[in-house]
C-alpha positions in Angstrom: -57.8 -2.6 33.3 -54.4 -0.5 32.8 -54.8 1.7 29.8 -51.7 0.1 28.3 -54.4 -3.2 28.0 -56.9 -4.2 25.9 -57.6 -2.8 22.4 -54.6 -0.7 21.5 -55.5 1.7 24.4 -58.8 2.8 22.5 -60.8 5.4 24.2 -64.2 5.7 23.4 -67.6 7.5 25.1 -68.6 6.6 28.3 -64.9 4.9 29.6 -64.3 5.1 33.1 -60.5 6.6 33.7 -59.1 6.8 37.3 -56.7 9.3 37.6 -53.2 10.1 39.7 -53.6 13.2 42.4 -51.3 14.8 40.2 -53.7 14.5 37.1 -56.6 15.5 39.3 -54.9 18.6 40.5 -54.7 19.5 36.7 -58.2 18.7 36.1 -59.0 20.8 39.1 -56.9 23.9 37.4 -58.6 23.1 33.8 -62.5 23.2 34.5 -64.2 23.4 31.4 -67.4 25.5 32.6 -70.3 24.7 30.5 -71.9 27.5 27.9 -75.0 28.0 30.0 -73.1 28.2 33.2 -72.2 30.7 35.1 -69.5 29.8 37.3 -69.7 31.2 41.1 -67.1 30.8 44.0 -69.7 27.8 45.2 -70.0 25.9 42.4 -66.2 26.1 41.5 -65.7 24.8 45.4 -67.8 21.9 44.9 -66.3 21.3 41.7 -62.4 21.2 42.5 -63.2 19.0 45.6 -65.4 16.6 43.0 -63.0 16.3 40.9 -59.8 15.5 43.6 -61.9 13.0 44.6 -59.5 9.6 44.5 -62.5 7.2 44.2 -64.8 9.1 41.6 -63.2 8.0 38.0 -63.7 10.8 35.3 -66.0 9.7 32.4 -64.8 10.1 28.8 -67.0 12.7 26.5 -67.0 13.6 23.7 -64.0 15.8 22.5 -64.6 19.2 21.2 -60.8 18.8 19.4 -58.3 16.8 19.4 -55.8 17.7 22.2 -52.6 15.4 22.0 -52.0 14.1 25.1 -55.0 15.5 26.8 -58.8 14.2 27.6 -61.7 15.9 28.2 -63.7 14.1 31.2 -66.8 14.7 32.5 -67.3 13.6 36.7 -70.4 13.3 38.6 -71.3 13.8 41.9 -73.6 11.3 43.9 -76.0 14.5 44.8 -78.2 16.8 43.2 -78.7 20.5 43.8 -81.7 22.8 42.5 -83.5 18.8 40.6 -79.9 18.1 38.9 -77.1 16.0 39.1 -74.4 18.0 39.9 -71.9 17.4 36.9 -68.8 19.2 35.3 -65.8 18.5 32.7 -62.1 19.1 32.9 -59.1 18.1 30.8 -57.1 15.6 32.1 -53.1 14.7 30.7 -53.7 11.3 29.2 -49.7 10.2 31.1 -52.2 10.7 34.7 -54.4 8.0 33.8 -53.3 5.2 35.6 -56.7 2.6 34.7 -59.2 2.8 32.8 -62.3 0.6 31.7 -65.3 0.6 29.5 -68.8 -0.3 29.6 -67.9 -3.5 28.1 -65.2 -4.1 30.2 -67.3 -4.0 33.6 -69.6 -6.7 32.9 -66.9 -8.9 31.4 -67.9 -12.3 32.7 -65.8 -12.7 35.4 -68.5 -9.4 37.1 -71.6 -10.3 35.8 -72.9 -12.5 38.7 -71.7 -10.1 41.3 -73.3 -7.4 39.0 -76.9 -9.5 39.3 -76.3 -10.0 42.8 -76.3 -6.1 43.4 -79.1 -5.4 40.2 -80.8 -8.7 40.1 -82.7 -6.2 37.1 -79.7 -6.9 34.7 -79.9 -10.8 34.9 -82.5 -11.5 31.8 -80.9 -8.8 30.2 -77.8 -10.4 30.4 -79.5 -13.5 29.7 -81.1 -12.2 26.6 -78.4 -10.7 25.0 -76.5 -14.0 25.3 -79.6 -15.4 23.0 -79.3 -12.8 20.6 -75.9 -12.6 20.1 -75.7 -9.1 21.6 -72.8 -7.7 23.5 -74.1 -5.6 27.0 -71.8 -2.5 28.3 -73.0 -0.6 31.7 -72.7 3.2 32.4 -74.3 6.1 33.7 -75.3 5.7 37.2 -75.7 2.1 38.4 -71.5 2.0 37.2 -70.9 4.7 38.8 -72.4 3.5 41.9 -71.0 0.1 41.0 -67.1 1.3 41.3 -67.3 4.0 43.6 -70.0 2.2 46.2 -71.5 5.6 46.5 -75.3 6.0 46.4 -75.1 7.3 42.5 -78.6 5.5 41.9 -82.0 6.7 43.3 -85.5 5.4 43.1 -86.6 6.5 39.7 -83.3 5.6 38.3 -83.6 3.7 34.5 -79.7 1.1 33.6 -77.7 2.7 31.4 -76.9 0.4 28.2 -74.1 0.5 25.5 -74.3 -2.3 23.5 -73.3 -3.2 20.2 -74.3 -7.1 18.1 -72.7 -8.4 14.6 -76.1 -9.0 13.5 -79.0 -6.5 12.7 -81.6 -8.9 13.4 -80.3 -9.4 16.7 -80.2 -6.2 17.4 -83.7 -5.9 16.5 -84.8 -9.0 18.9 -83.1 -7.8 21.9 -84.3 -4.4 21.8 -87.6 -5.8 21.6 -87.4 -8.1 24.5 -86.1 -5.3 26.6 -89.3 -3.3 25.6 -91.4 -6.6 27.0 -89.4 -6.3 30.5 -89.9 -2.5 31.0 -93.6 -3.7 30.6 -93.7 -6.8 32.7 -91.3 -5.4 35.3 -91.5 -1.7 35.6 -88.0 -1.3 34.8 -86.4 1.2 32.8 -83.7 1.1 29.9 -82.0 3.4 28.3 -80.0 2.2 25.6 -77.3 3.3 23.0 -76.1 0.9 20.4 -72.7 1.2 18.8 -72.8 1.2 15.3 -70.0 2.3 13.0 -68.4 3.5 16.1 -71.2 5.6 16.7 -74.2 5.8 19.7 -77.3 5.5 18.6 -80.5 5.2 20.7 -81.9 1.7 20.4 -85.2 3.2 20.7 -84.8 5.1 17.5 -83.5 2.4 16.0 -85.7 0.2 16.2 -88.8 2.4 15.0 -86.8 1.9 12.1 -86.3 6.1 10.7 -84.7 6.4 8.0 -81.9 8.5 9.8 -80.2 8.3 13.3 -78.4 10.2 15.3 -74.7 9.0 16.1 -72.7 10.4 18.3 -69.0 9.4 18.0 -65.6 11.2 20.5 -65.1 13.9 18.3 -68.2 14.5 16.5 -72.4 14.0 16.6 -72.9 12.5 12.9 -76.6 11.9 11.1 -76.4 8.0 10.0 -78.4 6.2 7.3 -79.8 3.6 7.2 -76.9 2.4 4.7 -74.7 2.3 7.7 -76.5 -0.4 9.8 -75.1 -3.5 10.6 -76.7 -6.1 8.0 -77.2 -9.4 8.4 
């Protein structure tokens, strides 16, 4: 999808942008080096070459500030070095970003049944959220591999949920029938549901705490219980 489409050109966490050379040539002059990293003349080579990388779409984070006109990204590599994923973050000019879509976005309906054909995994969850009035995003890995064809996903891989329902009680049901297919079919979820604009582990919200953790672009915000979705 263009970024000029859909809703009002409305980032959010987890968005897939594709970006022009030009805007990866900037991204590859504006690493944001994480606070526990030191950087090295290897890892910085790995990086810039990552991150020019035409077929690997930058992932929107969460944004330390708000920078008119500029993104912060994260991008992922397909490999791992020392038992991690090798990952990093650079800003990107917003006027570079030539497509962009959301977890939402990439199991429209039009993708789904290609999606199943590739993950026959997602097809009851697709099929229960339908029941419970629940709305499935993708990201993380399997999207990652799903875009870019590269071989993001390994054996001990879990699907990445976002997904968000009009309905509390739905919410509730679906989360529980996932819990009965990681049972029944050894696969893994892990799942953030949107509420108020925020993610929230569907895990912690179901065991039903009086607090959750939300965490929106710009800021990681304790929720009530007040501010779930009621029927």
């Amino acid at each position: 999808m263009d970024r000029r489409e859909g809703s009002g050109n409305k980032w959010n966490r987890h968005t897939l942008i594709w970006v022009t050379p030009e805007g990866r040539q900037y991204a590859a002059e504006h690493i944001v080096s994480w606070q526990w990293e030191e950087d090295t003349p290897e890892s910085m080579a790995w990086k810039r070459l990552l991150v020019q990388d035409v077929e690997v779409p930058g992932i929107i984070c969460r944004q330390p500030e708000q920078e008119e006109g500029f993104w912060l990204a994260g991008f992922s590599h397909w490999e791992y070095r020392n038992g991690s994923r090798m990952r990093m973050q650079a800003y990107v000019p917003e006027e570079t970003v030539w497509k962009s879509c959301s977890p939402f976005e990439l199991c429209r309906e039009g993708e789904r049944e290609r999606l199943c054909e590739k993950y026959p995994e997602l097809k009851p969850v697709f099929e229960a959220a339908g029941g419970f009035g629940v709305e499935v995003g993708l990201y993380g890995s399997t999207a990652l591999e799903w875009v870019t064809k590269r071989p993001y996903r390994n054996q001990g891989s879990d699907f990445d949920l976002y997904v968000r329902a009009g309905q509390e009680e739905g919410l509730q049901g679906f989360g529980r029938e996932l819990q009965r297919m990681e049972k029944d079919q050894g696969v893994c979820f892990d799942v953030e549901a949107e509420i108020k604009g925020f993610g929230v582990k569907l895990k912690e919200f179901l065991e039903r705490r009086k607090t959750f953790l939300g965490k929106g672009l710009y800021e990681v915000r304790l929720l009530g219980a007040e501010d779930v979705i009621k029927d």
